[in-house]
C-alpha positions in Angstrom: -54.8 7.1 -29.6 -52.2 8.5 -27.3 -53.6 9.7 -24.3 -54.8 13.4 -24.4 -54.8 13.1 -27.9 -58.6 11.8 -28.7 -60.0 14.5 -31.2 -59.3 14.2 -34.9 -58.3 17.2 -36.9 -61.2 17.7 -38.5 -62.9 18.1 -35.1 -60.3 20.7 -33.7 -59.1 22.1 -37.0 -55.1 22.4 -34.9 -53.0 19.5 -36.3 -50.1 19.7 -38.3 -49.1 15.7 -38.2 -51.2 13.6 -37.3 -50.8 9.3 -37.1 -53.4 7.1 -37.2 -53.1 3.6 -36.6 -49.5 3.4 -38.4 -47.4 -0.1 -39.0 -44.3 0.1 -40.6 -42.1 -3.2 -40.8 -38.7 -3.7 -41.8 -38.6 -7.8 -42.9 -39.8 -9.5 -39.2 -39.1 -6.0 -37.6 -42.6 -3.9 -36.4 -40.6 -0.7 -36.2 -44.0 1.6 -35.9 -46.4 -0.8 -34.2 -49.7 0.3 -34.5 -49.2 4.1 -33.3 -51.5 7.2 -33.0 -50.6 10.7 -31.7 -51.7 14.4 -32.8 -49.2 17.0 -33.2 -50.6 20.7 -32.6 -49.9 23.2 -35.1 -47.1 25.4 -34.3 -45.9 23.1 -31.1 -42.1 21.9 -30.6 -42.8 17.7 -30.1 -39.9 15.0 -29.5 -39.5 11.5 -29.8 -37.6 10.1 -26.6 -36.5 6.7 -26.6 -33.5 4.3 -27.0 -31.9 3.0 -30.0 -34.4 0.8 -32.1 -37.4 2.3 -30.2 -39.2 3.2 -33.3 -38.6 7.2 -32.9 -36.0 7.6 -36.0 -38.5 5.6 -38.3 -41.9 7.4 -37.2 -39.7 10.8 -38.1 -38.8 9.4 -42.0 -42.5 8.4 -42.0 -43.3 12.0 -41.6 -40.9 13.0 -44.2 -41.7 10.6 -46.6 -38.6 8.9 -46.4 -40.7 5.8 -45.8 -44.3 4.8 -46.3 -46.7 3.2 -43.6 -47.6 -0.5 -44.2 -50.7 0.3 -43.0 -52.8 3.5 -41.0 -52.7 7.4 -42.6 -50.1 9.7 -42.0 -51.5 13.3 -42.2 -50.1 16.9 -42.6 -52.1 19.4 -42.0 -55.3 17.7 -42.4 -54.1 15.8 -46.0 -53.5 12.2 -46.3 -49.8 11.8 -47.4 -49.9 8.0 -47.5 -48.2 7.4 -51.3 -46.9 11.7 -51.5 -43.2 11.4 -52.4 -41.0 13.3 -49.5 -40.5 16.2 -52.3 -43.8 17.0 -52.6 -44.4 17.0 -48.6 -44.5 20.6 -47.0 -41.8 19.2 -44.7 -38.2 20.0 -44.4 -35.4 18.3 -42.5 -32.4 18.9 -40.7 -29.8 16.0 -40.2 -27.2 15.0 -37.3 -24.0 16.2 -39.4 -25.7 18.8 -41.3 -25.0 17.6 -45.3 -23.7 21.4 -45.6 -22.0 21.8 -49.3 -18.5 22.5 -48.9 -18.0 23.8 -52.3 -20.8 26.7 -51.7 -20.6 29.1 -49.1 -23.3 29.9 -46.7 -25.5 32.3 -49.0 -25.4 29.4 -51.8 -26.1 26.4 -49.2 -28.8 28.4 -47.8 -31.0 29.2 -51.1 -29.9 25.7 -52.4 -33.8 24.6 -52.0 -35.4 27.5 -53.3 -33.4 27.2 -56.4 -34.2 23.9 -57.1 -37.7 25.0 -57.3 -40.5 25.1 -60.5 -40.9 27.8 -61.4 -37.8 29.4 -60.0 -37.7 32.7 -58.0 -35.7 35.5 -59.3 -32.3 36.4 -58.4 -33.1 39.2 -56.5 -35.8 37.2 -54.8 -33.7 34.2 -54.0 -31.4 36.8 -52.6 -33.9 38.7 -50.0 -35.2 35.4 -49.1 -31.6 34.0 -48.0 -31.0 37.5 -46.3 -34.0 37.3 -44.4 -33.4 33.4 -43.4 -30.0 33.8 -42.5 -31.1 37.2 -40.4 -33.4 34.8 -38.7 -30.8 32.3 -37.5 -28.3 35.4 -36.3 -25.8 35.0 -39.4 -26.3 38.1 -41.4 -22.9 38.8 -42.3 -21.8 35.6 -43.0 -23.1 34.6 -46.4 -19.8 35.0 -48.0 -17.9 32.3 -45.8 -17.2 29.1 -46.6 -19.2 26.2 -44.6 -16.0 24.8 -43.1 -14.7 28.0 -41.7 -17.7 28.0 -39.1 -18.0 26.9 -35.9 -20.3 23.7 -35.3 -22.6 25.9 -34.0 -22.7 28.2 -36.8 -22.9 25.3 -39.4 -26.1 23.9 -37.8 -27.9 27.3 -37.9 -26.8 27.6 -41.7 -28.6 24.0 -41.7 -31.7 25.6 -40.0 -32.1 28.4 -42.4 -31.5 26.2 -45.4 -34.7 24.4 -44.4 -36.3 27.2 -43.1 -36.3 29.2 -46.1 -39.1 27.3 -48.2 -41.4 28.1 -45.7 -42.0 24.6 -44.7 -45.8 23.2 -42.9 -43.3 21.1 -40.9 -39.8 21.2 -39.4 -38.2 17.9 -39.1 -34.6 17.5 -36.5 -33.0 14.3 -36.5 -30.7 15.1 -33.5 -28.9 18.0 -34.6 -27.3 18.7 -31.4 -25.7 15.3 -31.2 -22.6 16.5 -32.5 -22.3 19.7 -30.1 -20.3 19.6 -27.3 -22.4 19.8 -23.5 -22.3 24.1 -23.1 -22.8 24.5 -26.9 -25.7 22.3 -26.9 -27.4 23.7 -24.4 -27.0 27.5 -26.0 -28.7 26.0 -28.7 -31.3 23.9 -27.3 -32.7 28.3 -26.7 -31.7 29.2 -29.8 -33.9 26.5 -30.9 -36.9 27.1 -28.6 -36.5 30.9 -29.8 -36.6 29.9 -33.3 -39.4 28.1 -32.9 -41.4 30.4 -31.2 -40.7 33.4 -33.6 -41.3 31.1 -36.6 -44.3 29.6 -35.5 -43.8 26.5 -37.1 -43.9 23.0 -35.8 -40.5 21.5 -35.1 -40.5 17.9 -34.5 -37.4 15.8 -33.1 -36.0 12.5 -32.3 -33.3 12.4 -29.6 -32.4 9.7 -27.2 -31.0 12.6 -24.6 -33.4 13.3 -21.9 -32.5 16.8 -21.1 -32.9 17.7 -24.6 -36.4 16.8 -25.2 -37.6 18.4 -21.5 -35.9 21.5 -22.1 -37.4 22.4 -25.3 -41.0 20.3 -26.2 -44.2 21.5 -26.0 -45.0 17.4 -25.7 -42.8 14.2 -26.1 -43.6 10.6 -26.8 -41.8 8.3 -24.9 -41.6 5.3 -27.3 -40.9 1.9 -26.5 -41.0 -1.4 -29.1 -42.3 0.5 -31.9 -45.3 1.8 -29.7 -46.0 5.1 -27.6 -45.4 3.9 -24.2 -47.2 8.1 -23.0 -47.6 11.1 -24.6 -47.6 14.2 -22.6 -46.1 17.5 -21.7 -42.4 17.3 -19.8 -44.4 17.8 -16.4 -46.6 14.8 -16.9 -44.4 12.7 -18.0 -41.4 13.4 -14.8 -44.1 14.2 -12.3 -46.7 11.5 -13.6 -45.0 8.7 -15.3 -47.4 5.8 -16.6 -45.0 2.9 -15.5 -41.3 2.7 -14.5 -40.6 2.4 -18.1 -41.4 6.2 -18.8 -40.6 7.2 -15.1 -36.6 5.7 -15.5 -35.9 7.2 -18.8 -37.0 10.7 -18.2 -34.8 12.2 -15.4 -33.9 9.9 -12.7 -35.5 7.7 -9.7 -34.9 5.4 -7.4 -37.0 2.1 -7.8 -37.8 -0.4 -5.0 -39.1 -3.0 -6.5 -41.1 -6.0 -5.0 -45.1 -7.3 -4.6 -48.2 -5.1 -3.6 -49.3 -5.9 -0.2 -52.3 -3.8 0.2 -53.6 -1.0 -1.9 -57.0 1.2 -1.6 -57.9 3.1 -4.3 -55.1 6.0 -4.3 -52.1 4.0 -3.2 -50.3 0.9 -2.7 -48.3 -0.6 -0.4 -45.6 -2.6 -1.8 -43.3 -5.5 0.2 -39.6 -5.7 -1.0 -37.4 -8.8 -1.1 -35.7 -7.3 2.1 -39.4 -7.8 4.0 -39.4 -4.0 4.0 -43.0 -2.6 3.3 -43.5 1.3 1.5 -46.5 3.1 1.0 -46.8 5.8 -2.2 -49.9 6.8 -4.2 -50.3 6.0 -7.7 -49.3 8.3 -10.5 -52.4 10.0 -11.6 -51.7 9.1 -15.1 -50.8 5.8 -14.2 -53.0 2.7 -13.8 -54.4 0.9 -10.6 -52.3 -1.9 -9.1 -53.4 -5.0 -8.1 -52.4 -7.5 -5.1 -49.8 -9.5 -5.7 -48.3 -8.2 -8.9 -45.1 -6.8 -9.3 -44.8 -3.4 -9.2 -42.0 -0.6 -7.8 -42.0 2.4 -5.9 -40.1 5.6 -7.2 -38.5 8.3 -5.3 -36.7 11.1 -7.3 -32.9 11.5 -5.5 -34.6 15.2 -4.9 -36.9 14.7 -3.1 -35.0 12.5 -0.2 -33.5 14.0 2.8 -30.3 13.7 4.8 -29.9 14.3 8.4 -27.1 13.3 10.9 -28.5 11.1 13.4 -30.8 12.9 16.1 -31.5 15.9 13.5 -34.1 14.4 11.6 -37.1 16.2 11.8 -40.7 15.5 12.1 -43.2 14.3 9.5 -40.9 11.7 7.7 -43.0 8.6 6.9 -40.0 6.8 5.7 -36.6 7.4 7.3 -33.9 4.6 7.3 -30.1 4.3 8.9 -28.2 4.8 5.9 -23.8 4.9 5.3 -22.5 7.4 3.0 -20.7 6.1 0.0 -19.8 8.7 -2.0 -20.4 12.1 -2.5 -20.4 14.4 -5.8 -20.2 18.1 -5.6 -21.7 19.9 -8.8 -22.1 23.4 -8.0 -25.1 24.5 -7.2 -26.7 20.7 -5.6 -24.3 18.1 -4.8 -25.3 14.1 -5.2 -24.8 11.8 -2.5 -24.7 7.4 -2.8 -25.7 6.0 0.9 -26.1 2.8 1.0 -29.4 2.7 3.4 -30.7 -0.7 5.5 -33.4 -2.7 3.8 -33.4 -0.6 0.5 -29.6 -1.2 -1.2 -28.0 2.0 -3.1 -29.8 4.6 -3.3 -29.3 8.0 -4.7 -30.0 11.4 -3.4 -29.3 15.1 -4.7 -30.1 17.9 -2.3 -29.2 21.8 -3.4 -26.5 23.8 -2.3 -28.1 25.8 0.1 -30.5 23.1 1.7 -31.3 24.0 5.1 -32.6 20.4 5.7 -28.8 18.4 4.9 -27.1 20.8 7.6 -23.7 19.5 8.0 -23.8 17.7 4.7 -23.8 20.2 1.8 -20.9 21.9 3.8 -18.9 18.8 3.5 -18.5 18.0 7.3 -19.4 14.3 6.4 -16.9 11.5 4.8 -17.5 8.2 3.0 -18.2 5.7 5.6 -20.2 8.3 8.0 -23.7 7.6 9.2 -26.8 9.7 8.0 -30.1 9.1 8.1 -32.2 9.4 5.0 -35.8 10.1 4.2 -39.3 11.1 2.6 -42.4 12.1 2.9 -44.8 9.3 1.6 -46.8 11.8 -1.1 -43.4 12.3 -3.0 -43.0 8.7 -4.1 -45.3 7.3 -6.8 -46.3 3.3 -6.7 -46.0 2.2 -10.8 -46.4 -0.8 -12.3 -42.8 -2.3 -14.1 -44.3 -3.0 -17.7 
């Protein structure tokens, strides 16, 4: 069971899916590999995680696309292990949509309900595709054709299409994907908003970071087929279990080498470079051991720049660093200094930092000297499984 997620349904009576135990192989391939997790009811989950990480296939499991080799799949409380995907109270929204460019909006969007037995009314099919497309912010659009909309527009057609039989369970297999960077983001609220006033559980696989912290309630970080952590976007950036989990959401800087010492909140770990760091473990994380192989983690935000003889008190790590580069992106900017006994490393500090005085303003050019820093409580000392 993922952690956090130990009580059955029955015991809480507040899941809408949950997985227990599921395998699901494709020839040699484990693609779900022995995985457990608990959805709540009405909460907005993602599956994070690269290609072939199992999150695409644990999604069709869901849907019924596919059925577990072994383990139950449950929605809301019933076993669907063997339930057809059309009998599921599940609906799905694809990457490109599979709008109907022969129908227009009105028609694509009451496609499902008049498919069903016994079949609503007209006049019923009619107020139900009012009020769905009402709900996505397309009430006077019924009449257009699918291709004379925006990309936008066609993916909130797509929403109230599913939306409209009432599903237990909304399924989104990347939707934004094809969106481009500003679009994607309006959406990513439109989404959390529709959520929120529909009160159903949305569930989606993405492999883009931002995506899945912006808008879940929780996210499994998968890995192999497995569930590497489960947890809220604030557990898993501020406590990663591993530098796994801790490099694919948001970003870090890792030094790597062999624990020295460690008591029974921290670690001290000795790099190739003979250069030893101190951090504490993640509190989600496990204990480290002597001589194993393990990383420290600094997020670039949390690391300081000062010109040399400005650095102030406190540090417990500050090194000689050269600047390499520097990237200006509005409100922070992102500098590359390449610092003694640690390599590259990357730091971002905001636009108005009263710490980087000197920097953020621009004074500084590649090949200048800074010295960088942190405070030993920001780091985290993680395993590298």
């Amino acid at each position: 069971m993922a952690p956090g997620q130990s009580q059955s349904s029955s015991e809480t009576g507040g899941f809408d899916v949950e997985f227990r135990s599921v395998v699901k192989h494709f020839a040699d391939v484990r693609a779900v590999d022995d995985v457990s997790f608990a959805l709540k009811r009405g909460s907005f989950h993602s599956f994070l995680g690269p290609s072939g990480c199992g999150k695409t296939t644990s999604l069709r499991l869901i849907a019924g696309f596919e059925q577990p080799d072994s383990g139950s799949v449950e929605i809301a409380g019933q076993s669907v292990v063997g339930v057809p995907a059309y009998r599921r109270p599940v609906n799905m929204v694809f990457q490109h949509y599979a709008l109907f460019p022969h129908m227009d909006v009105a028609a694509n969007v009451g496609y499902g309900l008049r498919q069903r037995r016994p079949r609503a009314d007209a006049a019923e099919i009619d107020k139900r595709v009012a009020e769905a497309l009402e709900l996505v912010r397309l009430p006077h659009l019924g009449k257009r054709r699918t291709w004379e909309l925006s990309g936008g527009q066609q993916q909130r057609v797509a929403l109230a299409r599913a939306l409209i039989n009432r599903p237990t369970v909304l399924l989104l297999d990347e939707p934004l994907a094809a969106l481009d960077r500003k679009l994607r983001r309006e959406m990513q609220i439109e989404l959390q908003n529709l959520q929120r006033e529909v009160g159903i559980t949305f569930v989606l696989v993405t492999h883009d970071q931002e995506e899945a912290l912006s808008m879940s309630d929780t996210i499994g970080i998968m890995k192999d087929g497995r569930i590497v952590q489960f947890g809220t976007p604030e557990e898993l950036y501020d406590a990663p279990v591993n530098r796994y989990v801790a490099d694919f959401v948001g970003e870090s800087n890792f030094f790597s080498g062999s624990v020295a010492s460690c008591d029974e909140v921290s670690a001290a770990i000795t790099t190739p470079s003979g250069l030893t760091l101190q951090a504490p473990f993640s509190r989600l994380g496990g204990k480290l051991q002597p001589g194993s192989k393990a990383a420290i983690a600094v997020r670039p935000e949390v690391i300081g720049l000062w010109q040399p003889g400005a650095v102030p008190a406190g540090l417990d790590i500050s090194r000689p660093a050269r600047l390499l580069n520097r990237i200006y992106l509005g409100d922070h900017s992102e500098f590359q200094v390449e610092a003694d006994g640690l390599g590259a490393v990357l730091v971002r500090l905001p636009k108005h930092s009263t710490e980087g005085q000197g920097i953020n303003g621009g004074a500084l050019e590649p090949g200048d000297q800074v010295i960088m820093g942190w405070k030993r409580d920001r780091a985290l000392a993680l395993s590298e499984a």
